[in-house]
C-alpha positions in Angstrom: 0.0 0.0 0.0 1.2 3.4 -1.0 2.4 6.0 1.9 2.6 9.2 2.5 5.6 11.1 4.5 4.0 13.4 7.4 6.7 14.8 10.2 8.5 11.3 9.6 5.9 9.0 10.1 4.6 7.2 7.0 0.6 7.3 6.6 -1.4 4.7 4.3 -2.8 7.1 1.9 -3.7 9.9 4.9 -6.3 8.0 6.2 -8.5 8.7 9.0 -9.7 5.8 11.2 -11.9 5.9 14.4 -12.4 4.0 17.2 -15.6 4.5 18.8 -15.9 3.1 22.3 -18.9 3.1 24.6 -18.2 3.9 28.0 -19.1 1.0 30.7 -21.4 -0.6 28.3 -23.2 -2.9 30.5 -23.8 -0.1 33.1 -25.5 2.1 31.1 -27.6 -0.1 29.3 -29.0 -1.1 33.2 -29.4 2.6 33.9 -31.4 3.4 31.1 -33.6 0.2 32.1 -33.6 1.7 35.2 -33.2 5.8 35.4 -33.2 5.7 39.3 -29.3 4.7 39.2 -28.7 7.7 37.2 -25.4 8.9 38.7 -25.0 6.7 41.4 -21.9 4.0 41.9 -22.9 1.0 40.1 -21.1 -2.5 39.7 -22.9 -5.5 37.7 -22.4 -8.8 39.5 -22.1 -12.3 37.1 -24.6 -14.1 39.4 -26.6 -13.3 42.3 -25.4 -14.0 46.0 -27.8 -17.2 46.2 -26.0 -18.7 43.5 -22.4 -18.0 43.9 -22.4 -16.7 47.6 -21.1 -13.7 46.6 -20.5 -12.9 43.0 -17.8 -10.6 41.3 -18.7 -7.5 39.5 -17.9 -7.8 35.5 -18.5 -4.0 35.1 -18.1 -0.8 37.2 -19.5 2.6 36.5 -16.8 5.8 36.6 -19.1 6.8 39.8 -18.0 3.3 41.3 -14.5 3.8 40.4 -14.0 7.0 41.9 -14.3 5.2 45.2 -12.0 2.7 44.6 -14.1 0.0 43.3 -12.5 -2.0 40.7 -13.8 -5.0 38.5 -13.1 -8.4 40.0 -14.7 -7.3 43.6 -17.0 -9.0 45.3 -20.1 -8.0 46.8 -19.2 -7.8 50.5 -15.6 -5.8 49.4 -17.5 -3.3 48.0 -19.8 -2.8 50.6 -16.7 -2.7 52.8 -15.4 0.3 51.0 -18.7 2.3 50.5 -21.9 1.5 51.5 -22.9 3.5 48.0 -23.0 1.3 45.8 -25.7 -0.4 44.4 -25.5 -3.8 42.4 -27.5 -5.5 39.7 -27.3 -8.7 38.5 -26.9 -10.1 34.8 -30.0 -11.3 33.5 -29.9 -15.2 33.3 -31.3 -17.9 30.7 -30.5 -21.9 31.0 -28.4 -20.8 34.5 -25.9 -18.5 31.8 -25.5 -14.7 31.5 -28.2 -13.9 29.1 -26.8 -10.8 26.7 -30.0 -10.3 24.6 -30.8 -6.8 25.7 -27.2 -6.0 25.4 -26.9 -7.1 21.7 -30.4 -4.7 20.9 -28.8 -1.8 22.7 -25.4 -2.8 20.9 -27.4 -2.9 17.4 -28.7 0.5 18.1 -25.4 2.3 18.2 -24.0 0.2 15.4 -27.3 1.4 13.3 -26.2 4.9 13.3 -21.8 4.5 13.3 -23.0 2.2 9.8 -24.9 5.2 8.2 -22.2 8.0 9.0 -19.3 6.2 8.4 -17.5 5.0 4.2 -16.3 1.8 6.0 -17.7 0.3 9.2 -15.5 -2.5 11.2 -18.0 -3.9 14.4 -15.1 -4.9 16.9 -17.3 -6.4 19.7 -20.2 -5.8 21.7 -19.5 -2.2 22.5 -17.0 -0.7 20.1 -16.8 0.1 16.1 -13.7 0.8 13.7 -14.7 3.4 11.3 -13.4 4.9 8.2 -14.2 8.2 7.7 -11.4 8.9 5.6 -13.9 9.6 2.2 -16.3 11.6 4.3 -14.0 14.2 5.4 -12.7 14.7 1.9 -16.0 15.6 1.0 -15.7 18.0 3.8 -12.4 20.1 2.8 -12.7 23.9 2.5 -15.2 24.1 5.3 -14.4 26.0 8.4 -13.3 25.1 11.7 -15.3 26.2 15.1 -13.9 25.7 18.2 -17.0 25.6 19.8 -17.6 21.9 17.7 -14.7 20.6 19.2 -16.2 20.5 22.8 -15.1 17.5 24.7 -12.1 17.2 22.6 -8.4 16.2 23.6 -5.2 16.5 21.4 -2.8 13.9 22.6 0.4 14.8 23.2 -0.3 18.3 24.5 -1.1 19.6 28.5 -3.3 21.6 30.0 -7.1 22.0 30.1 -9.8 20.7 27.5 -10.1 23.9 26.3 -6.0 25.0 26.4 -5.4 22.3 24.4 -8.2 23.2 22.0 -7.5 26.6 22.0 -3.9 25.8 20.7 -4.4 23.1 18.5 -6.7 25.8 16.3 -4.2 28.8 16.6 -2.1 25.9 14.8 -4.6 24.7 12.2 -5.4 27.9 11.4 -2.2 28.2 9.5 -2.4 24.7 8.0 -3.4 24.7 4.5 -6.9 22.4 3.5 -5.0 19.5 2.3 -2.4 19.1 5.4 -3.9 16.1 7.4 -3.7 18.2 10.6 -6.5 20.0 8.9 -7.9 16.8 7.9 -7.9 15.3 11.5 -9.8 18.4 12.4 -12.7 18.1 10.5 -12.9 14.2 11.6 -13.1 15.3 15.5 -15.7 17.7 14.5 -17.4 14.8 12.4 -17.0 12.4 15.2 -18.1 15.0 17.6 -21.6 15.3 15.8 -22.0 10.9 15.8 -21.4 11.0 19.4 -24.1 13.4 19.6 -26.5 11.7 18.2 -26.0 8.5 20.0 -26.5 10.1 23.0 -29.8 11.8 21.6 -31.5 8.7 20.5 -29.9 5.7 22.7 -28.9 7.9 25.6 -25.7 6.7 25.8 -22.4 8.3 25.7 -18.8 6.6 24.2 -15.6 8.2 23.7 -13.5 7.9 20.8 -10.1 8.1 19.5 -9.1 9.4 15.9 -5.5 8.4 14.3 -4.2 7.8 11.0 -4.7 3.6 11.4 -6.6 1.6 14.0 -3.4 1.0 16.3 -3.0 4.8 17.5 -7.1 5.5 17.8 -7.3 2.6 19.6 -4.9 3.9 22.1 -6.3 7.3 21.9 -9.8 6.2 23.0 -8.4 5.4 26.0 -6.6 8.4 27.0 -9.8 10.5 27.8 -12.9 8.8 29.4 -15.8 8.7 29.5 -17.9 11.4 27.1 -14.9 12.5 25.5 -12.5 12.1 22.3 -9.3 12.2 21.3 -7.6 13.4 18.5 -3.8 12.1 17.2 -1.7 14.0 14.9 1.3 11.7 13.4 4.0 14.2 14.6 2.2 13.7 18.4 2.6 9.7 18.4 6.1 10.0 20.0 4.5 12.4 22.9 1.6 9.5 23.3 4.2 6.8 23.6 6.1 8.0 25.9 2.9 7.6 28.8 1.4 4.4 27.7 2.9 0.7 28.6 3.4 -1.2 25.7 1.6 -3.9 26.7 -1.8 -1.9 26.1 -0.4 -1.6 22.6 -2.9 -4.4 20.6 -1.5 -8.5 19.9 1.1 -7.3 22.7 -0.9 -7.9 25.9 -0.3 -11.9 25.6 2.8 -14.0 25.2 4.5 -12.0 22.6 4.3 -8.9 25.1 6.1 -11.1 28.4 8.3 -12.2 26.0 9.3 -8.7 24.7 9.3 -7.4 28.2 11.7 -10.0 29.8 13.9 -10.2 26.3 14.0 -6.6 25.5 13.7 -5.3 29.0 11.4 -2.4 28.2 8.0 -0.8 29.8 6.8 2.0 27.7 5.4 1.8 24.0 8.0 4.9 23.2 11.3 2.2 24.0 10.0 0.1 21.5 12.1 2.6 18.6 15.5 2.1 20.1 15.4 -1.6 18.8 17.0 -1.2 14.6 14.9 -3.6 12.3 18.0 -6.1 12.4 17.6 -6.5 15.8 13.8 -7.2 15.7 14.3 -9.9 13.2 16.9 -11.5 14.4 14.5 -11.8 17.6 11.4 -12.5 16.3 11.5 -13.6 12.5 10.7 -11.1 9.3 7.4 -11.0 9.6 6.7 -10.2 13.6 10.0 -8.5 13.5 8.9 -6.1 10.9 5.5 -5.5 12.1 6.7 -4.8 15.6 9.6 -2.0 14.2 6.1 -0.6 12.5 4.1 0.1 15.7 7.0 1.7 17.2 6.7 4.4 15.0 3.2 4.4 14.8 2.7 2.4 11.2 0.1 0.2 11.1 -1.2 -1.0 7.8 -4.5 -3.2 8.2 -7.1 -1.6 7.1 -10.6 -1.0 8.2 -12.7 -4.1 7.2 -16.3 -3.6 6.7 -17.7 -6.0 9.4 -21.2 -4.6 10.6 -21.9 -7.8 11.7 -20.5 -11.0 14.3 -18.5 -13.2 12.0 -19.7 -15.7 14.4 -22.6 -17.0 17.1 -20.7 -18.9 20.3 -21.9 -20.4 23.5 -20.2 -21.6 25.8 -19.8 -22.9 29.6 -16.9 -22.9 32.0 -16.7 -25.6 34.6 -13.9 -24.4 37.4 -14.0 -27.9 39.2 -13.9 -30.1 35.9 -16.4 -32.5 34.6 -15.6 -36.2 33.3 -19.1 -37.7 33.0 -20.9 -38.2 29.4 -24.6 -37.6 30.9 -23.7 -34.3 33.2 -21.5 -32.4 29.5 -25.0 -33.8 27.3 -27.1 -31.6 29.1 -24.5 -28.8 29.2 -24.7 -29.8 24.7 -28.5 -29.6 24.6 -28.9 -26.1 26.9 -25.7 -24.7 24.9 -27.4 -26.0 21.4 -31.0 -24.5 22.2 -29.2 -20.5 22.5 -27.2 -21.2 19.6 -30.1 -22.7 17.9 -32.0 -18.9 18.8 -29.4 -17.0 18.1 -28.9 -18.3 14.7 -32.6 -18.1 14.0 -32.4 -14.2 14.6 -29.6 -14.3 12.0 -32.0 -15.6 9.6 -35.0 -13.3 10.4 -32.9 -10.2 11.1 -30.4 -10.4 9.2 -31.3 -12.8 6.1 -28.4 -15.0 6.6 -26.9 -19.2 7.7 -24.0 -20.4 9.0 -22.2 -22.6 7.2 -19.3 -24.0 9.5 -19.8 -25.9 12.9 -16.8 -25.4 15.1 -16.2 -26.9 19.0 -13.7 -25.9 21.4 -12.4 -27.5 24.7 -10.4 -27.0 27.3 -9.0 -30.2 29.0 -7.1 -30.9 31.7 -4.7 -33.3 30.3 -4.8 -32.3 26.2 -4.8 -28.3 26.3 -6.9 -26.4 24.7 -8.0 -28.4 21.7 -10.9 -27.4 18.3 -12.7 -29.3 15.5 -14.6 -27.6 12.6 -17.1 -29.2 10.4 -19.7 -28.3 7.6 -22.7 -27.3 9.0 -26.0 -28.7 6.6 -28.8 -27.3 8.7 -29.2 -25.0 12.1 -31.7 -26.7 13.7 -31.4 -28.3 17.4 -31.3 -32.1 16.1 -28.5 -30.7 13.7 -26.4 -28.7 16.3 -26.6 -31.5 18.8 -25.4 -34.0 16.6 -22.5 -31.9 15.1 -21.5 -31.3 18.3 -21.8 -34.9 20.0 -19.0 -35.8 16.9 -16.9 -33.7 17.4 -16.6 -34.3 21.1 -16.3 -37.9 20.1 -13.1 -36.8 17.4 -11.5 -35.7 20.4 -12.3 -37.9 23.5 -13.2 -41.5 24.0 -15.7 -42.5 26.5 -15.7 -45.3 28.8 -18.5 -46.4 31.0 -20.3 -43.0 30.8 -17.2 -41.1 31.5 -14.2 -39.6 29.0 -10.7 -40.1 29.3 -10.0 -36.5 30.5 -11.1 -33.6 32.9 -13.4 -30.8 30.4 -13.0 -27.1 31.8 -14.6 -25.3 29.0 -16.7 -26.4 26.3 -17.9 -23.8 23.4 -19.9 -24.4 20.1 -19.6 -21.8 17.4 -21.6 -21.4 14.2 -20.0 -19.2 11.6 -19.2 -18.2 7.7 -22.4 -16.9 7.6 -23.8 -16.7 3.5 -26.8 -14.4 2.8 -29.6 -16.9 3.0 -31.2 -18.4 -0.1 -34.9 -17.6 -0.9 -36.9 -21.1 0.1 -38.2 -21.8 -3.4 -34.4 -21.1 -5.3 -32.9 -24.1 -7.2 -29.5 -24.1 -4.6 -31.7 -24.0 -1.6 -33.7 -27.6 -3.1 -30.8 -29.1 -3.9 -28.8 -28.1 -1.1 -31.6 -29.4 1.2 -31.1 -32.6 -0.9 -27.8 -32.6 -0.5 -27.9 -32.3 3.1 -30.4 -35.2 3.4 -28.0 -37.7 1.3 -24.7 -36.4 3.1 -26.9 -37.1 6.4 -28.3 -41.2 5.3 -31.7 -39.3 5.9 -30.8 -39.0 10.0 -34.2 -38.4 11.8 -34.5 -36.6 15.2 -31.5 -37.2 17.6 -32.1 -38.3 21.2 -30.6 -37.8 24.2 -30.2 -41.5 26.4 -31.6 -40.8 29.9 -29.4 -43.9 31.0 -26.2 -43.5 29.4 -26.5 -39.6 28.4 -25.1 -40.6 24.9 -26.9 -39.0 21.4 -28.0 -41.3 19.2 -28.9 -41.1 15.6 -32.0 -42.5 14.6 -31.9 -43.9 10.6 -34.7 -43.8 8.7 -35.8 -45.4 5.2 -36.5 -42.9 3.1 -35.8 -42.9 -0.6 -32.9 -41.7 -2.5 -33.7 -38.0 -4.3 -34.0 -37.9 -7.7 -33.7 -35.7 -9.9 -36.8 -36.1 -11.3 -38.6 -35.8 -7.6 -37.1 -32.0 -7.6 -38.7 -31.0 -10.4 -42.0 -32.9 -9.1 -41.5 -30.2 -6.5 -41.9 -27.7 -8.9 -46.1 -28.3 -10.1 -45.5 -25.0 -12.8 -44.6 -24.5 -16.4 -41.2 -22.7 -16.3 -41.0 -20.4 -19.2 -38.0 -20.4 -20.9 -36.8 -17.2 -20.4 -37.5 -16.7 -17.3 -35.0 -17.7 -14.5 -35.4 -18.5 -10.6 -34.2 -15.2 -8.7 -34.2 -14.9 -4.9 -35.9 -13.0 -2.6 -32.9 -10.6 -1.8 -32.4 -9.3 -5.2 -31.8 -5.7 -3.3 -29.3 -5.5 -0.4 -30.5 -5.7 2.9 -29.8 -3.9 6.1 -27.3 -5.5 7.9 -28.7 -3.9 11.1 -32.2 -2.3 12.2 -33.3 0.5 9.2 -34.7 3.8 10.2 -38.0 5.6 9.1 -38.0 8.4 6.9 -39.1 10.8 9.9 -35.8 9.5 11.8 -33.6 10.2 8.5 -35.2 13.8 8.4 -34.6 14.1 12.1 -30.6 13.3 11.9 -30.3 15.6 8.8 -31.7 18.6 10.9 -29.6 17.6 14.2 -26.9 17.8 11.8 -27.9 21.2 10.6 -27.9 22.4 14.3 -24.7 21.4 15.5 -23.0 22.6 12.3 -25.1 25.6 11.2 -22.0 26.4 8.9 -23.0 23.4 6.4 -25.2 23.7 2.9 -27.9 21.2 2.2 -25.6 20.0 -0.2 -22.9 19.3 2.6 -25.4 17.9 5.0 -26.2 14.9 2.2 -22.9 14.2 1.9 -21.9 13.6 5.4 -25.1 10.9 5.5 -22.9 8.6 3.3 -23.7 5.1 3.5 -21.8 2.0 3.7 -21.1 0.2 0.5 -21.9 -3.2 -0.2 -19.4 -5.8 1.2 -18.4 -8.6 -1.4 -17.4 -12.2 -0.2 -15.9 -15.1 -2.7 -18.1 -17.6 -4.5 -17.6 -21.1 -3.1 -17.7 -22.5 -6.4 -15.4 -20.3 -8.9 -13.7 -18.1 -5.9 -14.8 -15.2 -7.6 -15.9 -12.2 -5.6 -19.4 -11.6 -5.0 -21.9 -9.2 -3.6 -23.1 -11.1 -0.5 -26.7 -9.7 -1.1 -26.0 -11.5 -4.9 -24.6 -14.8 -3.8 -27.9 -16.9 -4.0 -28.4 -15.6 -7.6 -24.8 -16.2 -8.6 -25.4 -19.9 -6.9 -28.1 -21.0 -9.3 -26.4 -19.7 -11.9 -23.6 -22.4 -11.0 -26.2 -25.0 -10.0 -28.3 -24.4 -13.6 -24.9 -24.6 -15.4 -24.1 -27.9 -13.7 -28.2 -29.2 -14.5 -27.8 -28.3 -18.1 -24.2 -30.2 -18.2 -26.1 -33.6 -16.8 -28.9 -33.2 -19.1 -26.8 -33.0 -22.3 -24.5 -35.9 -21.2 -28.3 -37.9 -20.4 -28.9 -37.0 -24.5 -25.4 -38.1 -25.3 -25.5 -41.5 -23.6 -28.8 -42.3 -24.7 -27.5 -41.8 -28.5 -25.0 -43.7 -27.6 -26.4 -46.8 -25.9 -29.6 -47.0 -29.3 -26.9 -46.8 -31.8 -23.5 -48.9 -30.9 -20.4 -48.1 -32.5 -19.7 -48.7 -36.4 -17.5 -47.0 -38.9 -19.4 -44.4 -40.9 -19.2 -43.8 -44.5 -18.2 -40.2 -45.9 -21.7 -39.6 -47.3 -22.9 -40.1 -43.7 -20.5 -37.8 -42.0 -22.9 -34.7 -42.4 -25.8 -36.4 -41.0 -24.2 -37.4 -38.1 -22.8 -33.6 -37.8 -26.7 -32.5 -38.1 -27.3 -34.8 -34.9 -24.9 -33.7 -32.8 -25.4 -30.3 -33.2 -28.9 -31.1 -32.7 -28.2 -32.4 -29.1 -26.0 -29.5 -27.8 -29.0 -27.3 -28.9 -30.5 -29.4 -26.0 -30.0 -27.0 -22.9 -31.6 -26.6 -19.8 -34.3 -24.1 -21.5 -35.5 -27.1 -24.0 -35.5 -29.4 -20.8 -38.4 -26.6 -19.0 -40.6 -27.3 -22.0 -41.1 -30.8 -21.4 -41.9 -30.3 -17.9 
C-alpha cells in the first residue's frame, strides 16, 4: 500500500480511522432500564449472592471507580469500602448470562456509526472501527469552530480541554486544507456530531479516539474517558508513547508482550524505537519482526474491514472444578445447542443470513486447549446436537459414561455466515437434498436418559432424484425466465430507520454545524457500500446480497451439463459403435449439433 511522508511517520494514503468506544457498556444499558441509578456507583455482579455466595462484579461505572471500586470485587468488598453502591445482576437464561438486551442496545449504536461512516469495522459488543477517511474529503474547505470541538483532547499536549483546543486551532489555522492536521480536524468535528447523536436517540455516551490507522485511535480512545474524544496527529505519536505501557499496545498484551518485556527489557510503547529492524528480526522472524519496528513508529497498515456484523454466534460454559461424566457435558450440549439454535434463527430473520461451519472448542485438563470444525448442513437443534456430539467424540473417547480427560470449558460456534437463499431457489432444493443424502436421511436425535449418549435414529427414506425436484416444482417454467431470490436488493445489515428519523438526523446535523449547505449535509449521511465475499464454487468475488443468484447460476450450469450428457449416452447406448461412411458424416454432424442445442431451457418445456 502506498504511503505518505508526514513529520516522519509514514501514513497509508492519509487516512483517517476511528475508534468509537462506549463507556461501561453494560452499566448504562441497566441505567437506562432503570433511570433511578442515574449517577449513582454501580457495579454488575455475574450471578446473584444465592448462586455464587457472593458474585464478582464484571462492570463498574466511573461513579463506582472514583471510590475505589475495581472489577473483579465482590459483593461484600464493595460494601466494605462504600456503603454507595448499588448492584444489579446479569440477567440469566439456562443458568448462563443472558446478553439479549445487550446485543439490541449494541445494534442500536451500530445502526447509526454504519450510516455515517465509508467503511464500518464492528469490533465487539460495544465498540466500532470506522473509516471516515472519504467523508471528510467531501468535507475540505469548510471552516473550523472551536465551539464543535467540545469534549475534545489533542494527545500529546497539556493543560485543560479547552487549552489544548485553543492551541491546536491557533495551529490549524495556518495549516493549509489538504495538510492532514487540517484533515484530522474536520474528523473530531465529524466524530463529535456521531457521538451526539447517540446520546440523543440511545442515551448513551462513548468516547473515541481518531488516528491515522486503528493501532494509535485505539490507544487514543483510552486516553480520555468517559464522554470525551481524542484526536492524534502523526507528529504527536512520539509524545503519546512516551505515557502508555506497551503492553496496552494491541497483539502485545499476551505471550509475545512477556516475552518482549523480559527479552528486551522495556516498559513503555516509546522504548519500543530504540530496537533497529536487524535486531527485531533477528529476535522474532521477518514478519513479527517487521511488524513490531512498524508500531513503534506508529505504522500500522491493516485496514478497516467492513464487518457490521458478528463473524460468528458462540456459547459456551466454563466448569472451574472439571467435569468427566458423558450424561452431566450432554445436558450442558443440549442447553448450549438451544441459545445457539435462537441466536442463529435471529440471523435468519434479522439479518437474512446461515451459517455454514460448525466449530467446537475444549479445554481439558490433560490435552490443552483443543478445536474441531465441520460443515454445518442445517441450524436446527437435532443438527447442532449432533454436530456437536462428533466432534466431542473426534477428540475424546468414552468409557463407562465417562471420558478419558477432565473438560473445563466447552464452546460451540456457528459461523461463515452466506446471505440466505430464498426457500423456493434451485440451490436452496438441492442443497436441502444434498444435506439429506450427506446425512443417510438421520431423523430426530435423542438424548439416552441412562447412558447420556446422542444417538442417531436412521430412517428409510428414498434416494432423491432428480426427477422428484422437479415434481416439486407443479408450474410451467418459461423459458426465459429464471429462478431469482428473494434478496435481489441488499439488505440492512442492522435495524433501518423511518424516513421521519432520516429527516430528524439531517436537521440535528444542521444544528450542530449551522456552517453546512444542504448539499454538505447529504454528503456527510454517506452510506456504507456493499461488502463482497468469494463464491464457493469459482472463488470469484461476489456481492453477499447477490450470492444466491450467482449460486443457481452455478447449479443451472451444472443441470444443463447432466442433461446434455443424459442425451449423449442415450444416442449412444440406441446406436453402438460402427465406422461411418463419408456420405454419412454430415448427417451425423446435423445430430450432434442437434443435441447440444438441447440446454436446460429445452429441458423446462417438457416439464
Amino acid at each position: 500500500m502506498a504511503g505518505v511522508e508526514n513529520g516522519g511517520v509514514i501514513l497509508d494514503e492519509e487516512r483517517i480511522v476511528a475508534l468509537i468506544d462506549m463507556d461501561c457498556f453494560y452499566c448504562q444499558v441497566f441505567v437506562r432500564q432503570q433511570p433511578e441509578l442515574k449517577g449513582k456507583p454501580l457495579a454488575v455482579l455475574q450471578y446473584s449472592d444465592i448462586i455464587d455466595g457472593g458474585s464478582s462484579a464484571i462492570a463498574v461505572s466511573y461513579e463506582a471507580r472514583k471510590l475505589g471500586i475495581k472489577r473483579g470485587m465482590r459483593k461484600k468488598d464493595m460494601l466494605a469500602i462504600s456503603k454507595e453502591v448499588r448492584t444489579v445482576v446479569m440477567p440469566h437464561h439456562r443458568k448462563k448470562a443472558d446478553l439479549t438486551m445487550f446485543r439490541a442496545a449494541s445494534c442500536e449504536v451500530m445502526a447509526i456509526l454504519a450510516k455515517h461512516a465509508t467503511i464500518f469495522e464492528r469490533a465487539s459488543i460495544d465498540e466500532a472501527f470506522i473509516d471516515i477517511t472519504a467523508n471528510v474529503k467531501r468535507m475540505i474547505g469548510l471552516p473550523i469552530n472551536k465551539s464543535k470541538l467540545h469534549k475534545t483532547y489533542v494527545a500529546g499536549y497539556e493543560g485543560s480541554q479547552e487549552d489544548q483546543i485553543n492551541k491546536w486551532s491557533d495551529h490549524v489555522s495556518g495549516c493549509d486544507h489538504h495538510s492532514y492536521d487540517y484533515k484530522i480536524t474536520l474528523a473530531a468535528v465529524y466524530v463529535n456530531m456521531i457521538r451526539d447523536q447517540i446520546l440523543s436517540e440511545t442515551q448513551f455516551t462513548c468516547s473515541a479516539g481518531i488516528g491515522a490507522n486503528k493501532i494509535v485511535a485505539k490507544l487514543a480512545a483510552g486516553t480520555h474517558k468517559p464522554d470525551s474524544q481524542t484526536m492524534i496527529p502523526p507528529d504527536n505519536i512520539p509524545a503519546l508513547y512516551q505515557t502508555i505501557n506497551f503492553t496496552k499496545i494491541r497483539n502485545f498484551g499476551g505471550k509475545l508482550g512477556t516475552a518482549m518485556q523480559q527479552e528486551l527489557g522495556i516498559q513503555w510503547a516509546s522504548e519500543l524505537v530504540n530496537f533497529t529492524q536487524s535486531d527485531l528480526v533477528t529476535k522474532y522472524g521477518d514478519k513479527t519482526g517487521q511488524w513490531i519496528f512498524n508500531i513503534a513508529r506508529g505504522i500500522d497498515h491493516e485496514p478497516v474491514k467492513h464487518r457490521a456484523l458478528v463473524k460468528q454466534s458462540a456459547c459456551s460454559k466454563n466448569f472451574p472444578q472439571g467435569i468427566k461424566s458423558v450424561h452431566e457435558l450432554n445436558k450442558w450440549v443440549l442447553d448450549l445447542a438451544e441459545e445457539l439454535e435462537e441466536r442463529l434463527a435471529f440471523e435468519l430473520a434479522d439479518n437474512k443470513r446461515v451459517a455454514t461451519q460448525f466449530t467446537t472448542h475444549m479445554r481439558l485438563g490433560e490435552g490443552g486447549s483443543t478445536s474441531t470444525q465441520m460443515p454445518l448442513v442445517k441450524c436446527d437443534l437435532d443438527h447442532l446436537i449432533a454436530s456437536a456430539n462428533k466432534c466431542i467424540n473426534k477428540k475424546l473417547a468414552s468409557r463407562d459414561g465417562s471420558y478419558n480427560d477432565v473438560i473445563f470449558m466447552f464452546s460451540i460456534c456457528a459461523g461463515k455466515f452466506v446471505p440466505a437463499p430464498d426457500k423456493n431457489n434451485i440451490y436452496t432444493m438441492l442443497r436441502n437434498k444434498e444435506s439429506s443424502k450427506s446425512n443417510k436421511k438421520t431423523s430426530v436425535v435423542k438424548v439416552e436418559e441412562e447412558s447420556g449418549s446422542i444417538v442417531l435414529k436412521s430412517g428409510n427414506d428414498k434416494k432423491p432424484t432428480l426427477s422428484g425436484f422437479f415434481e416439486k416444482l407443479k408450474c410451467d417454467v418459461p423459458t426465459s425466465s429464471r429462478v431469482t431470490p428473494e434478496l435481489s436488493e441488499p439488505s440492512p445489515a442492522l435495524p433501518v430507520e423511518s424516513e421521519k428519523s432520516e429527516e430528524c438526523v439531517k436537521e440535528n446535523n444542521r444544528n450542530s454545524w449551522n456552517s453546512l449547505s444542504e448539499e454538505d449535509a447529504k454528503l456527510m449521511l454517506q452510506p456504507i457500500e456493499g461488502c463482497k465475499t468469494r463464491c464457493p464454487v469459482c472463488n470469484k468475488p461476489v456481492l453477499e446480497t447477490k450470492l444466491a443468484e450467482h449460486l443457481d447460476f452455478h447449479t443451472a450450469l451444472t443441470l444443463q451439463r447432466k442433461i446434455e450428457s443424459e442425451f449423449r449416452s442415450q444416442d449412444s447406448t440406441a446406436s453402438p459403435k460402427r465406422k461411418v461412411s463419408q456420405s454419412r458424416k454430415s448427417s451425423k454432424k446435423q445430430k450432434v449439433s442437434s443435441v447440444q442445442s438441447k440446454n436446460i431451457a429445452s429441458f423446462f418445456k417438457k416439464l
